[in-house]
N, C-alpha and C positions, 0 to 999 in steps of 0.2 A: 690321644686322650680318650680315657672312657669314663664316660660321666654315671658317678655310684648313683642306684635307684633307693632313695631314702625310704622308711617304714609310714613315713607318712604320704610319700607319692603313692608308695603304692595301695595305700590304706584309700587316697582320692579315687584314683583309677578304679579301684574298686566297687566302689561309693556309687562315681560315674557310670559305670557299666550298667550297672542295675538302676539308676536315678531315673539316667535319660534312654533306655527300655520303654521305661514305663510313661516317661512322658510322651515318647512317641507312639506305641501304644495306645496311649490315651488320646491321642490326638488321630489318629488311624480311623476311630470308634467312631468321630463324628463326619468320616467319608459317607458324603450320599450317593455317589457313582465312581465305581473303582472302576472303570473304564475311562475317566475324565486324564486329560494328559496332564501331564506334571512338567517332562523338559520336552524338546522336541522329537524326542524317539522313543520314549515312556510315558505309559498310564499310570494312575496312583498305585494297579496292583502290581506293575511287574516294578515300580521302585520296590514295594515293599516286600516281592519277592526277591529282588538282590538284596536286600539288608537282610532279610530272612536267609539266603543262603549263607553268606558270610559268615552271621550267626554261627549256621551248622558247620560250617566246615573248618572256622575257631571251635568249636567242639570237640571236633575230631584233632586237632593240631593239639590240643591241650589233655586230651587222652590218648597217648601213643597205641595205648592197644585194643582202639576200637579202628571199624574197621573204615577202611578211607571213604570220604563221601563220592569222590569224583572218580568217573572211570579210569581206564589208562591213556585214553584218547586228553582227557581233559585233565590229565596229572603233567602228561607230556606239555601241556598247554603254560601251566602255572608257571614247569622248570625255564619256557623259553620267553617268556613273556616279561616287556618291558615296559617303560612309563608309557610309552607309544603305541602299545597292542595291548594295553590291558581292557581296551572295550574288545576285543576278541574274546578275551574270556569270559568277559562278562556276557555276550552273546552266546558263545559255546553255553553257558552254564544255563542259561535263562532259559536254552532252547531244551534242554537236557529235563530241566525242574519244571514240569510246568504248572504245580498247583497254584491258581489266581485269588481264590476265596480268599478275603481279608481277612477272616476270624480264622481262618486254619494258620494262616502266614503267621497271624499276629501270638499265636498261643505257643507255635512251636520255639518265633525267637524269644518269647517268655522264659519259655523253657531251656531253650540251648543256653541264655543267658542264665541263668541260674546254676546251669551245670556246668559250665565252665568256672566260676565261682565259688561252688563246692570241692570241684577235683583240683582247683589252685589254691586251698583255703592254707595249708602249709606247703605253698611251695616257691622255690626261691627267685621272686622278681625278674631277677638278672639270666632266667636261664633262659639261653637261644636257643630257638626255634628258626626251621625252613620256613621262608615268605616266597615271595614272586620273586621270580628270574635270581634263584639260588642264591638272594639272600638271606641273610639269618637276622632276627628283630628279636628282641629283649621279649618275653614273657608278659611288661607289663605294656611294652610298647604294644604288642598284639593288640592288649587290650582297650588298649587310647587311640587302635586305629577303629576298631568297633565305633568307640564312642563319636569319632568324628565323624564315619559312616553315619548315623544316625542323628546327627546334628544337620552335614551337609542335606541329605534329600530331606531331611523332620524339616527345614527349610527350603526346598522342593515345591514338596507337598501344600507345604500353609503359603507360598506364595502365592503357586499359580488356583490356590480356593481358599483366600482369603483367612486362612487358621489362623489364631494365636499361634506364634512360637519364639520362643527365645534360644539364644545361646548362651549361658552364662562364658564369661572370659575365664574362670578358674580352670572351667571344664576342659575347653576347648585351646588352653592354654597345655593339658596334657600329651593333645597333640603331637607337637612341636618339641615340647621336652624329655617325653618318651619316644614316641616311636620315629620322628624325623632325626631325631638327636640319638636316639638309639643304634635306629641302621648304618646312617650314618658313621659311626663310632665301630663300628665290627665290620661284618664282610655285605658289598651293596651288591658283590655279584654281576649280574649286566642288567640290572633294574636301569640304569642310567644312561645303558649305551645309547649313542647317537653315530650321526652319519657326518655330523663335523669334524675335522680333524682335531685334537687336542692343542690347547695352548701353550705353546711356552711359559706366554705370560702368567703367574702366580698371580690368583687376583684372591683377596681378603675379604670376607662381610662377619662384620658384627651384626647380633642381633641379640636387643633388650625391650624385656617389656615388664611391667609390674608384675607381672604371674610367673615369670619365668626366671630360668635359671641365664644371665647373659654365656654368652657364646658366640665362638668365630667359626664361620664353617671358610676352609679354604679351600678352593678350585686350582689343579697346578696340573701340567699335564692329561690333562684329562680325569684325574682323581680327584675326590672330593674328602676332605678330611676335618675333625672337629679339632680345634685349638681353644685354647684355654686365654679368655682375654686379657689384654696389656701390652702384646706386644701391636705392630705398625697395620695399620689395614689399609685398605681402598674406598669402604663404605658402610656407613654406619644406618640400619634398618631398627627405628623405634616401633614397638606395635600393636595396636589391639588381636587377641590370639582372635576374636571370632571372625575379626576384618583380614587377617593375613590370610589364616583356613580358606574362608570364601574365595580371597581372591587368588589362591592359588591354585583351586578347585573350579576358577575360570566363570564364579560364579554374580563377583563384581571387579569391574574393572580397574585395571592400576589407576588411572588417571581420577576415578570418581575417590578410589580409598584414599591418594593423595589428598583431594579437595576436601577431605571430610575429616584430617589429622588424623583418623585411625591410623596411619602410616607413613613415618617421617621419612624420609634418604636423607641420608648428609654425607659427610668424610670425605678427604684430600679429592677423592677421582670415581665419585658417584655415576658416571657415564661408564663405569666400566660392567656397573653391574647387570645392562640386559645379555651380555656375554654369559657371564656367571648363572645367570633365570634359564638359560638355554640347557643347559646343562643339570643345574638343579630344580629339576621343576616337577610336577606334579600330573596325574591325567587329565 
């Protein structure tokens, strides 16, 4: 199944790209100390130099004939890299870029963001692009990974120094419907490999929420595939998109998102699904 990108998702995506830029951005402006830490192994400025690079280097992925941001050392990196080694690259890349200054970081991803948005203004949603570890992501999915980028550390940053920050659920709902459901849908590549053996067992999860489009992703062999809902599942996932994001993103825990109804399990054989999270998961 591959789920069509309607003119109005990608009209949202759009929307979002440049919305929540600017609100983080704007929220950047009132760091007193970009050396203050954010998560346990980042300051405010090297978060905000990975969202910055990502930025640029969606730049380059959306103009094929500029020229590549990452060397060969760190291109080699992108094609071998999986859910599990994507802080390598992140490393590799941080160590490679080392501009800190907040007001440089912040004006370039102004920038990259706008020019990615001028070079896509006629171009077709649906067209695949190279992602991490040879797989290929939807055109608009690229750009709903931005926006989660920027939501997940825009929330980061105003936790660990107290900022204003929201997530709207529409936004953050493009997520999941573009570019998880994207890659998903086309080639995932070895983004997913693991060191488990594959299951025999075919296990189901639905997943619905207000903002989103419902959807089955199934896990069977080792493959992960998107199914179109009705027929029989394993386990049914209700959900708020900013509460799933986070918590996939390692940033709240399953147990707290439970208690808090942002995220329901149900269905015949709900125990099957920490199997299924092993496999489809996130860094």
């Amino acid at each position: 199944m591959t789920t069509a990108i309607t003119a109005e998702r990608w009209r949202s995506v759009r929307r979002a790209y440049r919305v929540t830029g600017a609100r983080f951005a704007e929220m950047v402006d009132r760091v007193q100390d970009p050396a203050a830490m954010v998560t346990a192994d980042w300051t405010v400025a090297e978060t905000v130099a990975h969202v910055a690079m990502i930025a640029k280097m969606y730049t380059a992925l959306a103009r094929p004939d500029s020229a590549p941001v990452l060397d060969a050392r760190g291109q080699s990196q992108v094609e071998k890299t999986t859910v599990d080694t994507v802080s390598v690259l992140n490393g590799l890349v941080l160590g490679d870029f080392p501009e800190r200054d907040l007001g440089v970081l912040v004006t370039g991803l102004l920038a990259d963001i706008e020019e990615v948005l001028r070079v896509t203004e006629d171009a077709d949603p649906a067209t695949l692009l190279d992602w991490l570890g040879d797989s290929k992501v939807p055109l608009a999915g690229v750009l709903a990974h931005l926006v989660n980028e920027l939501q997940i550390h825009g929330w980061d940053i105003a936790r660990a120094l107290k900022l204003p920050w929201t997530i709207p659920p529409d936004d953050a709902a493009l997520f999941f419907d573009l570019f998880l459901v994207g890659v998903l849908s086309h080639d995932i590549g070895h983004l997913l490999d693991t060191d488990e053996p594959p299951r025999e067992r075919r296990i189901a999860v639905a997943f619905r929420s207000a903002y989103t489009s419902p959807v089955v992703l199934v896990l069977h062999r080792g493959r992960v595939t998107v199914e179109e809902p009705g027929g029989p599942v394993d386990a049914r996932i209700s959900f708020d998109p900013p509460s799933l994001n986070l918590m996939l993103f390692h940033r709240v825990g399953k147990v707290r998102s439970a208690l808090t109804g942002k995220i329901v399990v149900g269905g015949p054989r709900p125990w099957l699904l920490p199997a299924f999270l092993r496999v489809v998961r996130l860094p």
